[in-house]
C-alpha positions in Angstrom: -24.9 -12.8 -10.4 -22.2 -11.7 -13.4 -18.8 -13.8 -12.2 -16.9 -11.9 -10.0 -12.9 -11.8 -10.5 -11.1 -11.0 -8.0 -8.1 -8.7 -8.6 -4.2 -9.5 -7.9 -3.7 -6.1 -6.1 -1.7 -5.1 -3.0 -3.4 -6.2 0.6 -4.2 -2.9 1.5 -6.7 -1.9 -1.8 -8.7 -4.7 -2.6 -10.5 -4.8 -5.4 -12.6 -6.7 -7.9 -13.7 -7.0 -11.5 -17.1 -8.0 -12.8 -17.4 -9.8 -16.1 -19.0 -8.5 -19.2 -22.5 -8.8 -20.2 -24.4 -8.1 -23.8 -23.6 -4.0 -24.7 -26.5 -2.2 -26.4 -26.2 1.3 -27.5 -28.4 4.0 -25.2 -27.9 7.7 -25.1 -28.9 9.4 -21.5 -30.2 12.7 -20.8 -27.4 15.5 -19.6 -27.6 15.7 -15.9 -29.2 18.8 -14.6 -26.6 19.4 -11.3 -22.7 19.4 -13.0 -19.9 18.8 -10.6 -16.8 21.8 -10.5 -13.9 22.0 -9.2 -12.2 23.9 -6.2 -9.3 24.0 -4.3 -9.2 24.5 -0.5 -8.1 28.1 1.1 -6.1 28.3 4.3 -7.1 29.3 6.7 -10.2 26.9 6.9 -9.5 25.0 10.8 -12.9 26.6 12.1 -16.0 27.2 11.5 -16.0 31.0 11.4 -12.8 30.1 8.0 -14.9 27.3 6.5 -14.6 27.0 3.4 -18.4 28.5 1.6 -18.5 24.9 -1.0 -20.7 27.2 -3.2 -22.7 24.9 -4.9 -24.9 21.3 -4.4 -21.7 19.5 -6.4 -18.4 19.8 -5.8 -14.8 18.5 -5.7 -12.4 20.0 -3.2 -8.5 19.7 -3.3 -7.4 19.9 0.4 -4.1 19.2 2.5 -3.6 18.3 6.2 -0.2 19.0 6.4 0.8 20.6 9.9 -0.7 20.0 13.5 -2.0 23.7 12.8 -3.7 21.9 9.7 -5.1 19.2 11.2 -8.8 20.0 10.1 -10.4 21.0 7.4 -13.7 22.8 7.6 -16.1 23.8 4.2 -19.6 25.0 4.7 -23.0 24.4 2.7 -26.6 25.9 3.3 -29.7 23.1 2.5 -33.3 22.4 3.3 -34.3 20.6 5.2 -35.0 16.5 4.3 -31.9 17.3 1.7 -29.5 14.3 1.5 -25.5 14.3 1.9 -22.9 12.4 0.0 -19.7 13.3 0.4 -16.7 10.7 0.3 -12.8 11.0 0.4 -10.2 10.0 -2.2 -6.8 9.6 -0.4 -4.9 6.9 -2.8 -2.8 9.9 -4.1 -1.5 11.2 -0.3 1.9 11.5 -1.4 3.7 9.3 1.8 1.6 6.2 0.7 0.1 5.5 4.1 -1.7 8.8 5.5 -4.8 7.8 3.8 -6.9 7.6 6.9 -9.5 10.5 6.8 -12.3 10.9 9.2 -15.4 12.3 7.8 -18.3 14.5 9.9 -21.3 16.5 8.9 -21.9 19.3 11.4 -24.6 21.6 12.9 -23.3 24.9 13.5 -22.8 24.1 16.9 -20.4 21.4 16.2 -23.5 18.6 17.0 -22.4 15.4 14.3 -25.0 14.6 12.1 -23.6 11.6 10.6 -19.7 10.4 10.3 -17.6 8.2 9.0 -14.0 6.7 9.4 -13.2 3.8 7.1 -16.2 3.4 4.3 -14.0 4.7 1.5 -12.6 2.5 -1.0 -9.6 4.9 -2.6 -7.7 4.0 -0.5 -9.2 1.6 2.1 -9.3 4.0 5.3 -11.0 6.5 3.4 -14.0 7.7 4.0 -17.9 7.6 2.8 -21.2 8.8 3.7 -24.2 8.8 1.5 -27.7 10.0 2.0 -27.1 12.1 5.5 -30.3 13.6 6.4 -30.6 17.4 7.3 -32.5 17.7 9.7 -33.8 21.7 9.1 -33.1 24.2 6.9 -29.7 26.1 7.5 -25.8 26.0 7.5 -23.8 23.1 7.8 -20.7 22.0 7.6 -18.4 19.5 6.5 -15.3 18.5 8.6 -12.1 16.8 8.0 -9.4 15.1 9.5 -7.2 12.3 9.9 -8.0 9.8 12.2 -4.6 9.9 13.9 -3.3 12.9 15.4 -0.6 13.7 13.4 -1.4 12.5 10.5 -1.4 14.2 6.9 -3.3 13.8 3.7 -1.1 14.9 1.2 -3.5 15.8 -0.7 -7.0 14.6 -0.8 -10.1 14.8 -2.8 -13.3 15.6 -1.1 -16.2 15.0 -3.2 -19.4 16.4 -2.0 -23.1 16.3 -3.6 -26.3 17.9 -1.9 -29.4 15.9 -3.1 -32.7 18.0 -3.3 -35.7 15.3 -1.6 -38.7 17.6 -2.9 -40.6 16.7 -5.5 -39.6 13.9 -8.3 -35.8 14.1 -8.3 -35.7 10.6 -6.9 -36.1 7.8 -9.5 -36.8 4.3 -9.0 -35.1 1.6 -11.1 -36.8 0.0 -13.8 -36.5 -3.7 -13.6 -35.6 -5.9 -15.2 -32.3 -3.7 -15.8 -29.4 -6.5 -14.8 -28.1 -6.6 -17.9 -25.7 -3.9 -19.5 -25.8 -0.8 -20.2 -28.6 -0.8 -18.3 -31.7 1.9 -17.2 -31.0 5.0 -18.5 -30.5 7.5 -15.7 -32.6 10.4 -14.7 -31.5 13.9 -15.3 -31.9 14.7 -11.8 -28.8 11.7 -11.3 -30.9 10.0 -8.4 -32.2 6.4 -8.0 -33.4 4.6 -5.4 -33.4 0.7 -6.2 -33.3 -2.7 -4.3 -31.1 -5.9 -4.8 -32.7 -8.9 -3.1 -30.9 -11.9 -4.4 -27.2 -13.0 -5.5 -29.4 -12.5 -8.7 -30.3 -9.5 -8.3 -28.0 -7.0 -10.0 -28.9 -3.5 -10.9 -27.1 -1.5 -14.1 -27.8 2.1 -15.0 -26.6 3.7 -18.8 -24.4 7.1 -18.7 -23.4 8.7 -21.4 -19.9 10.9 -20.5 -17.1 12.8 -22.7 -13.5 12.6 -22.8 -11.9 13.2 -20.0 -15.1 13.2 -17.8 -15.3 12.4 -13.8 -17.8 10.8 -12.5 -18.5 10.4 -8.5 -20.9 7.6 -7.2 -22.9 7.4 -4.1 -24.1 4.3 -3.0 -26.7 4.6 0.4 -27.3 1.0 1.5 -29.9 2.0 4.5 -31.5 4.8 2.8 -34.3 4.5 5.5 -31.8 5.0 8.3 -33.7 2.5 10.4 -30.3 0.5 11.1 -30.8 -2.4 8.8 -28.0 -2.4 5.9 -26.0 -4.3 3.9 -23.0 -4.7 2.0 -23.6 -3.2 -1.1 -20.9 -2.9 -4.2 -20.4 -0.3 -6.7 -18.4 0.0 -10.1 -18.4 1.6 -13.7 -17.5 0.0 -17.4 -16.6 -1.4 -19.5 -12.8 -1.5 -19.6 -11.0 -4.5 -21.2 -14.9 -6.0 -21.0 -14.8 -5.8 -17.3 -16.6 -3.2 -14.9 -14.1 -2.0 -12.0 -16.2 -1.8 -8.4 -15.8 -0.6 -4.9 -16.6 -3.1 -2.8 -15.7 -1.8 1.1 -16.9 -5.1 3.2 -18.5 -2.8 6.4 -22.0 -4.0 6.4 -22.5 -1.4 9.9 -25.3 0.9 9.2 -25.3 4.2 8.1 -23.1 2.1 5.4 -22.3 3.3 2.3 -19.7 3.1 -0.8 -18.1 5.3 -3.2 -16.4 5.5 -5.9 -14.6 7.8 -8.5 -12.6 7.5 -12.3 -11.9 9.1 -15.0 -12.6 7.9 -18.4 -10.3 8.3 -21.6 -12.8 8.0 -24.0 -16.4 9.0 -24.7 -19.0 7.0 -25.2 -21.8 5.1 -23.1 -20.7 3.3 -20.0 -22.6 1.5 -17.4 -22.8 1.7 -13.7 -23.4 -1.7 -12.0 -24.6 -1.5 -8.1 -25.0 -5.4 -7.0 -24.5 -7.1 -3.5 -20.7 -7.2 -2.3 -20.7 -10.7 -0.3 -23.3 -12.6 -2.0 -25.1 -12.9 1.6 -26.4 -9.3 2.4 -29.3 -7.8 0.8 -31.2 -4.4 0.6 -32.7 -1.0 -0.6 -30.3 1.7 -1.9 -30.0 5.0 -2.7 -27.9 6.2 -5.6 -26.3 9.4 -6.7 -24.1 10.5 -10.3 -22.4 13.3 -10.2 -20.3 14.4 -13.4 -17.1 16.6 -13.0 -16.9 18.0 -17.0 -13.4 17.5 -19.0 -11.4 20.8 -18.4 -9.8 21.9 -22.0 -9.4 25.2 -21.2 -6.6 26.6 -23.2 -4.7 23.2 -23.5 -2.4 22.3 -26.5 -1.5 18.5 -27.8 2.0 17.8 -28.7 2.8 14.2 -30.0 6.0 12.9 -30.4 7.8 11.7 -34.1 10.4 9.5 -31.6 8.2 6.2 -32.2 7.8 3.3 -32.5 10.0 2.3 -30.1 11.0 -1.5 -29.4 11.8 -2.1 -25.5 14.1 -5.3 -25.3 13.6 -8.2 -23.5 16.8 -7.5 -21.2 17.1 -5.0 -18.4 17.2 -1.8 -20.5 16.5 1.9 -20.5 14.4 3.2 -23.9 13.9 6.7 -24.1 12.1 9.0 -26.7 12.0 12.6 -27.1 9.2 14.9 -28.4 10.3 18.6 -29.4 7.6 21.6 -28.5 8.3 24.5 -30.2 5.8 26.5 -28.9 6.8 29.0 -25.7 3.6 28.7 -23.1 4.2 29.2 -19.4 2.8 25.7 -18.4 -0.2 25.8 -15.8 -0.8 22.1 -15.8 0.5 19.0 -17.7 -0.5 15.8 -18.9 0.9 12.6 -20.0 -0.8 10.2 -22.8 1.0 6.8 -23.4 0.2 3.8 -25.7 2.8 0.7 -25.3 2.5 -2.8 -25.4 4.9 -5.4 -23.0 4.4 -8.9 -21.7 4.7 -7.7 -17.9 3.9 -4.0 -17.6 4.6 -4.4 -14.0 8.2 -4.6 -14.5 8.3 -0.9 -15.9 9.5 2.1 -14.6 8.5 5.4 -16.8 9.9 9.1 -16.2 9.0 12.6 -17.9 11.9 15.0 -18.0 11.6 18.5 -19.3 13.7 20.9 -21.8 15.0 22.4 -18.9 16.6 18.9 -17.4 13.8 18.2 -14.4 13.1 14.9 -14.0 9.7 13.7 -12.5 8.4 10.6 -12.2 5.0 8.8 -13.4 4.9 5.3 -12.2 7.2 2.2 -10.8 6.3 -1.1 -11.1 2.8 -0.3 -10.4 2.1 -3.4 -8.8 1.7 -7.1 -9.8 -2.3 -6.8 -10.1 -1.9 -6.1 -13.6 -2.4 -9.3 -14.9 -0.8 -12.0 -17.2 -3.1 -11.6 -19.9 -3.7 -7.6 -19.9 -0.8 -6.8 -22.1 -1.6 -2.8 -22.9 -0.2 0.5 -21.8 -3.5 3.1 -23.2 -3.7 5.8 -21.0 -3.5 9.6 -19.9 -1.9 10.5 -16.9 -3.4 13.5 -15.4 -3.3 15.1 -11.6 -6.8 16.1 -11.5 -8.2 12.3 -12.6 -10.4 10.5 -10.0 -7.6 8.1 -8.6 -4.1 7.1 -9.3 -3.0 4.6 -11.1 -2.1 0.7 -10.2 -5.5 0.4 -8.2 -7.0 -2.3 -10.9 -5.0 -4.6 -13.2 -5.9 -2.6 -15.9 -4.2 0.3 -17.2 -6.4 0.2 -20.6 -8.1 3.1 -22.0 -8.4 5.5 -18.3 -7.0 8.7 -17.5 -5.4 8.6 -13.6 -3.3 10.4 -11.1 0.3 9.4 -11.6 1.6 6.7 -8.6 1.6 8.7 -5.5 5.4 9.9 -4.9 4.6 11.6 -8.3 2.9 15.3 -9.4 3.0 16.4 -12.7 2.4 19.9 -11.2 6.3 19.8 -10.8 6.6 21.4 -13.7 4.2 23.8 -13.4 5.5 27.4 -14.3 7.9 26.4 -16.4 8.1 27.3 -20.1 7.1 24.7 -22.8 9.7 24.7 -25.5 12.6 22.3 -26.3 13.0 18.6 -26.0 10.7 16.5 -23.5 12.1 13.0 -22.6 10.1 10.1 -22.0 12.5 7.6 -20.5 11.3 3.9 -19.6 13.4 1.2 -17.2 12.5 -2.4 -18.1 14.1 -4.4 -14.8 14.1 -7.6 -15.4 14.6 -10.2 -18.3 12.8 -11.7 -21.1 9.6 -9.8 -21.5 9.6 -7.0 -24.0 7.0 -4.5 -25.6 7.2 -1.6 -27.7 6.2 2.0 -27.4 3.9 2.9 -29.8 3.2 6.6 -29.1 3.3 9.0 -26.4 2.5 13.0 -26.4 2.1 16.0 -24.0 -1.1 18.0 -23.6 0.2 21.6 -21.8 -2.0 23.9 -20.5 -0.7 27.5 -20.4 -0.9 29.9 -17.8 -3.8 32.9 -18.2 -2.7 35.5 -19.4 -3.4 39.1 -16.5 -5.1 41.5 -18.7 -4.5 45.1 -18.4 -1.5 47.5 -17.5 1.1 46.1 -15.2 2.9 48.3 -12.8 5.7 46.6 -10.7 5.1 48.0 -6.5 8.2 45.9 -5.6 11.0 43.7 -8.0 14.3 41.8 -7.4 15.8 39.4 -9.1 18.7 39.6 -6.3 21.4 40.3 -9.0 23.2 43.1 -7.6 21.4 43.2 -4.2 19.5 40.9 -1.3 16.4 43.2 -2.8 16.0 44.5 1.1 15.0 40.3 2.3 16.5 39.0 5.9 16.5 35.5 6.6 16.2 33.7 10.2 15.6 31.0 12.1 17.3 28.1 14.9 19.4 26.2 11.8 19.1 28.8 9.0 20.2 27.6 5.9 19.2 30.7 3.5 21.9 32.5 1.2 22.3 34.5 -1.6 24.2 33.8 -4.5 25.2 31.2 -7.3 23.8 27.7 -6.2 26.3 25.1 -7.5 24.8 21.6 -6.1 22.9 19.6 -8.4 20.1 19.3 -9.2 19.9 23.2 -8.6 22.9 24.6 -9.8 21.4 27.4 -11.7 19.1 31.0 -10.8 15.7 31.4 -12.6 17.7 34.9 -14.3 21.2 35.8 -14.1 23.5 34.2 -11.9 22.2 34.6 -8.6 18.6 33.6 -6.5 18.0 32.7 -2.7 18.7 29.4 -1.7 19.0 26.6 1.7 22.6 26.2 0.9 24.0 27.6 -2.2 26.6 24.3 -2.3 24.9 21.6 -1.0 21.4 20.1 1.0 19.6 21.9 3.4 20.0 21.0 6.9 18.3 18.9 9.1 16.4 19.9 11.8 15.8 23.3 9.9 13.7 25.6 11.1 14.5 29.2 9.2 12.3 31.9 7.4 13.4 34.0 4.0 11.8 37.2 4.9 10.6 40.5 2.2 10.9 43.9 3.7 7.7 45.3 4.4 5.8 46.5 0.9 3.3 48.9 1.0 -0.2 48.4 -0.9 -1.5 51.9 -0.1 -3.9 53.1 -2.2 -4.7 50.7 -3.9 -7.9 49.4 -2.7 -9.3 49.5 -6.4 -6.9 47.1 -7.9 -6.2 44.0 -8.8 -2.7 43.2 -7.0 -0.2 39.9 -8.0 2.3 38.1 -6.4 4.9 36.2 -8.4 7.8 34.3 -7.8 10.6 31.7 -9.3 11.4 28.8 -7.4 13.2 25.4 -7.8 12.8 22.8 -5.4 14.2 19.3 -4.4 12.6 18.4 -1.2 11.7 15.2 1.2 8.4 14.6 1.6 5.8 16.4 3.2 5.6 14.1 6.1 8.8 15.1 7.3 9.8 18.1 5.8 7.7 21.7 5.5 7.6 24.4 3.1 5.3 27.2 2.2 4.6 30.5 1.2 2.7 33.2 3.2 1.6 36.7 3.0 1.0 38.7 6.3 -0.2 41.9 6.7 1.9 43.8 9.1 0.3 47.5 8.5 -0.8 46.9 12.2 -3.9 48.9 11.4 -7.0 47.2 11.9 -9.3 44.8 10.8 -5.9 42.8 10.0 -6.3 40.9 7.1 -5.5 37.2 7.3 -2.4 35.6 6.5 -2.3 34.1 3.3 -0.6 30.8 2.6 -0.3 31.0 -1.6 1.8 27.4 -1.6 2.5 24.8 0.3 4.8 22.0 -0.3 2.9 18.8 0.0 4.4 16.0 -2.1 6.7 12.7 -1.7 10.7 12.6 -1.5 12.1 13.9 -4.5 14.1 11.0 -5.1 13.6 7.2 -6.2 14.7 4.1 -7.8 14.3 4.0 -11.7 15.6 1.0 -13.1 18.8 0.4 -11.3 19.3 4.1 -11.3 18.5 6.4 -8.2 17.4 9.5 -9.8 17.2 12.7 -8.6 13.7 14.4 -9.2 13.3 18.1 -8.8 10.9 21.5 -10.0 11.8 22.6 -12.4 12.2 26.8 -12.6 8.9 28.1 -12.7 7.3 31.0 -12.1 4.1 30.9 -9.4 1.2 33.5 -8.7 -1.1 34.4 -6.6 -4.1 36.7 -6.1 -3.1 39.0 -3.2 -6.1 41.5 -3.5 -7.4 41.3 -0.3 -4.3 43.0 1.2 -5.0 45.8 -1.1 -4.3 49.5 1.5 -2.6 47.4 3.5 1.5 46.9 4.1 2.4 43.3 3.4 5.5 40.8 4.3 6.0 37.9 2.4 7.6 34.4 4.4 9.4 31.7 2.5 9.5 29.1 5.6 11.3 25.7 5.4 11.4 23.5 8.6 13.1 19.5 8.2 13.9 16.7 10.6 17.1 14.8 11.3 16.9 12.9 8.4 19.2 13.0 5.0 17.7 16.0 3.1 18.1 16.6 -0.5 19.2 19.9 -2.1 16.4 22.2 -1.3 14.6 25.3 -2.0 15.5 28.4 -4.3 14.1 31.2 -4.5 14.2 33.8 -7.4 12.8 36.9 -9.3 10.0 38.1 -6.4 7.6 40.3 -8.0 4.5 42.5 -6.4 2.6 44.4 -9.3 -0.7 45.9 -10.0 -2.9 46.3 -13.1 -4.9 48.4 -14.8 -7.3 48.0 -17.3 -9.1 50.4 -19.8 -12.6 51.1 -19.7 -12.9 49.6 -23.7 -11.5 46.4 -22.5 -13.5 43.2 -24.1 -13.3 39.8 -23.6 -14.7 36.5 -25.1 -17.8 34.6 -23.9 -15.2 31.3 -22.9 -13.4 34.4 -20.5 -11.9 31.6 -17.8 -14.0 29.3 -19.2 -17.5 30.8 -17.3 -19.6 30.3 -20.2 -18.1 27.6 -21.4 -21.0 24.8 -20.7 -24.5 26.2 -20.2 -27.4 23.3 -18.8 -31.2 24.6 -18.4 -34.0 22.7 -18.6 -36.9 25.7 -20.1 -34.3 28.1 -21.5 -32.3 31.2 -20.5 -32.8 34.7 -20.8 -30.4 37.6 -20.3 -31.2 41.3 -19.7 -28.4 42.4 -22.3 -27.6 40.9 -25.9 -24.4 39.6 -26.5 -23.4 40.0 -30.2 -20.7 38.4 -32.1 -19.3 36.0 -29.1 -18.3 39.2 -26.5 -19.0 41.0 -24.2 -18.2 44.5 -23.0 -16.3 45.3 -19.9 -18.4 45.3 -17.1 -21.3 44.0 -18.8 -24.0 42.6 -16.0 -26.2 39.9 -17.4 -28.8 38.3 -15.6 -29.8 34.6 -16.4 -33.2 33.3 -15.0 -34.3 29.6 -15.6 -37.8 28.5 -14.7 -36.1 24.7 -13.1 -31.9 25.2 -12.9 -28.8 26.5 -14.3 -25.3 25.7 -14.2 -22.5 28.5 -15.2 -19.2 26.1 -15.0 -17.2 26.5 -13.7 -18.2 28.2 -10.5 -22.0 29.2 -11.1 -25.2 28.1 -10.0 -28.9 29.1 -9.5 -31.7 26.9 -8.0 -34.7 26.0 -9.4 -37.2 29.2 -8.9 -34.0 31.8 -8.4 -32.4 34.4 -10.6 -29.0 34.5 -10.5 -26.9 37.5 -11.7 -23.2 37.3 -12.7 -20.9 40.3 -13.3 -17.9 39.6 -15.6 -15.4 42.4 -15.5 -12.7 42.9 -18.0 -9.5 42.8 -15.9 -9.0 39.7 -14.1 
């Protein structure tokens, strides 16, 4: 068996390298099924609001933040004899140590079908199941929770793959295949193998872009006849080693899983091998590939470099000017350095607009004496966050958990970013050799927009009324740092205009009622401003809903449009305690649903006795409708529908589409003889025809 390292990480993730072997080039097939990417909608604690997961592979972003969230429900239909791997990724819950999810696949009248508490590897009380069997064709479900009551996941990342059994989808490995890259894998991204010896060691080939995910499922009793083993699971090569999962339950149904993100394209193998040297067996394993998103990002890069980071206790900083005005959506980080302990650093983003948010402290001493390099991007949507393995080498990952690079989502763009890294503790030094941005702007509402309600609380409280046991909630000029400004003008909503919001809070900022009559035919926005300093999640709540309170029935369901789920905005850079906030930004929401109806819109905020920091502000509250002309035309990468097309005998359409566009309203119906797969949110079985209707006005 390949020499197995084992890493210098933190008890509570274990972890372990595998060594190198010989690297020959080999260039897999595409994968017929592709991964996309979904957020969880609130309501889903039932069956009847499950969440439809709308196609066989899937990531989910979900939150169990209040006892009224305790569980999570999403819903698939599948044949019967289809198999099931779905797995958790809880690493980045923001408190550090709510990371225990439990796992269930359910009938539709609640019977479990398989579960699972503690299989996961990211982080070690996750959860994993891989290669449930349906039993008959129908609706099932998936449920989540943590295994505490009380508990929160703030968030996780449910990864979930249906797995056709008919006909040849399942591939069996090719042996001999233990030595890098490895078999090539099958399009359909399904292999079924066996590793009988401490010899025995299996390695498959992938070919993946920039800034791809991949998800794999491990199935170590594939025969569900009770006998298992403990199986491992890893990808590479980074700094010549492969990173695995390795969870040590050998109790049958057993499975592992594992996720990453890679920086770099090229060919990378996936190594599946026994986990402790004394257990063998038959597996099943699935690939699943989540595509790069580079929808409508730009690249910034900053001039401020190199940069030498002395060998004392020291703060470096570097600045990168953006001259271009987007309203950001989402944010990444890309940093190359070099130091002789990169434990020892402490690095911080803050924007034009003076937020600071943080990206990583002293990410633990598994990096290693010898692994020397900073080459990274740092990205909320990668597979896991980063100081998991020692290295920190060519990957793209979450920031450390108390940190969310959505923080400045909203915000606008231009001016001078800050890149500030704390070196504490003497004699080790590096240098900063480059860093950028890459900024993803906000899409742009086509059409005509009509304000139905405005106030950017200037000259009046714009009709709102505020309430609650310890009510903190005032208009006017907020003067305690670090929210001492309003989005516009002078004055905005805030939990105490001149200092922290109180604890035990429990108050609501409330709209006066807004009327959405008529409208039924309309696309219909909420947006607001808000600023935020808050403690974390675990203590402290916040979120935004939209009722309808027309009274006239069937009542539409309330409508949480944000949540506050993150960390204490507040930590130890350096020597420095710093004090992290949101920056001003402006959020939206899709409120159509509520269209004829009358609508109230709830800013809540509830804390508990501890020391709070300075709050919530709100600003510039904005309900508005559009319109959009019948000659309306939009591009082929509209949202980014048709921005990847897979199909195995071709496609053809019912319409032509000429010069890259298409007109408003245009329906065009693709038919495939085997599959297709529309990213991001589109997909059609072998032997159906699926229609999609784009309309001009988003």
């Amino acid at each position: 068996m390949p020499r197995v390292k084992p890493a210098k990480a933190p008890s509570y993730l274990p972890n372990s390298f595998v060594s190198n072997q010989s690297k020959t080039l080999s260039f897999p097939p595409p994968l017929t099924s592709t991964m996309v990417s979904k957020e969880e909608i609130e309501p889903n604690n039932s069956l009847a609001t499950a969440n439809a997961l709308g196609g066989n592979d899937v990531k989910i972003k979900g939150n169990i933040v209040f006892s009224s969230d305790a569980v999570d429900y999403f819903s698939f239909t599948a044949s019967q004899n289809d198999r099931v791997y779905v797995a958790t990724q809880t690493s980045f819950s923001a408190t550090g140590f709510t990371t225990d999810s439990y796992l269930e696949i359910l009938t539709n009248s609640e019977s479990v079908i398989e579960a699972d508490n503690d299989d996961g590897y990211f982080d070690a009380t996750s959860s994993s199941i891989a290669g449930a069997i349906i039993p008959a064709t129908g609706t099932y479900y998936i449920k989540v929770t943590h295994s505490s009551t009380g508990g929160q996941m703030l968030p996780y990342s449910l990864y979930f793959r249906l797995q056709s059994s008919a006909g040849t989808n399942l591939v069996a490995e090719t042996e001999d295949n233990n030595t890098a890259p490895g078999q090539v894998i099958p399009a359909s991204g399904w292999i079924s193998g066996n590793v009988s010896s401490v010899n025995d060691y299996d390695f498959f080939s992938i070919s993946l872009n920039a800034g791809d995910t991949v998800f794999l499922g491990l199935d170590n009793d594939p025969e569900r006849d009770a006998t298992t083993w403990n199986g491992q699971i890893g990808l590479g090569y980074f700094d010549n080693f492969i990173l695995t999962a390795n969870d040590p339950s050998n109790v049958s149904p057993n499975s592992e899983s594992f996720f990453m993100t890679v920086k770099d394209a090229g060919t990378y193998s996936i190594f599946v091998g026994t986990g402790d040297n004394v257990s063998f067996g038959t597996y099943h394993l699935i690939i699943s590939v989540l595509p790069a998103n580079n929808t409508n990002f730009a690249n910034y890069t900053s001039s401020d470099v190199p940069k030498t980071i002395p060998t004392t206790v020291s703060t470096t900083t570097s600045s990168l000017v953006v001259n271009d005005t987007k309203r950001i959506e989402k944010i990444r980080v890309v940093i190359n350095l070099t130091h002789d302990r990169i434990e020892d650093l402490d690095i911080r983003l803050t924007s034009p607009a003076g937020n600071t948010v943080g990206l990583l402290t002293d990410i633990s001493t598994n990096v290693g004496e010898n692994l020397k390099t900073m080459n990274l991007k740092l990205d909320d949507d990668a597979g896991i966050p980063i100081g998991i393995y020692p290295s920190v080498n060519n990957f793209i990952f979450q920031p450390e958990y108390n940190y969310r690079l959505e923080w400045f989502k909203g915000q606008l763009s231009n001016g001078t970013w800050t890149l500030t890294i704390d070196d504490d503790t003497n004699n080790n030094g590096g240098t900063l050799i480059s860093w950028g941005l890459e900024i993803q702007q906000q899409d742009d509402i086509a059409g005509t927009l009509t304000n139905i309600y405005f106030n950017d609380f200037e000259s009046n409280n714009g009709g709102f009324t505020h309430t609650g046991s310890v009510d903190d909630w005032n208009r006017g000029t907020p003067t305690f740092a670090p929210i001492n400004t309003s989005n516009s003008g002078v004055n905005c909503w805030k939990t105490n205009l001149t200092g922290s919001y109180s604890s035990k809070a429990n108050s609501n900022l409330i709209s006066p009622n807004i009327s959405l009559a008529n409208l039924e035919t309309k696309k219909i926005y909420l947006t607001w401003a808000q600023k935020f300093q808050l403690e974390g999640a675990f203590a402290d709540h916040a979120y935004v809903e939209v009722q309808d309170v027309s009274g006239v029935a069937p009542l539409v369901a309330s409508k949480r449009v944000w949540q506050w789920a993150g960390a204490t905005m507040r930590d130890v850079f350096g020597t420095s305690t710093i004090e992290e906030s949101a920056g001003w930004g402006i959020y939206r929401a899709d409120i159509s649903e509520f269209a004829g109806k009358t609508i109230r819109i709830t800013f809540h905020i509830d804390s508990d006795d501890g020391a709070n920091p300075a709050g919530w502000a709100i600003d510039d509250v904005r309900v508005f409708k559009t319109f959009c002309s019948d000659t309306e035309t939009i591009t082929s990468n509209y949202n980014g529908v048709f921005s990847r097309v897979v199909a195995s005998n071709g496609i053809s359409a019912t319409n032509t589409i000429q010069d890259d566009f298409i007109p408003k309203n245009t329906n065009i119906m693709y038919q495939s003889e085997k599959s297709i797969m529309l990213l991001p949110n589109f997909k059609a079985d072998a032997g159906t025809v699926f229609t999609a209707q784009i309309g001009g006005c988003n």
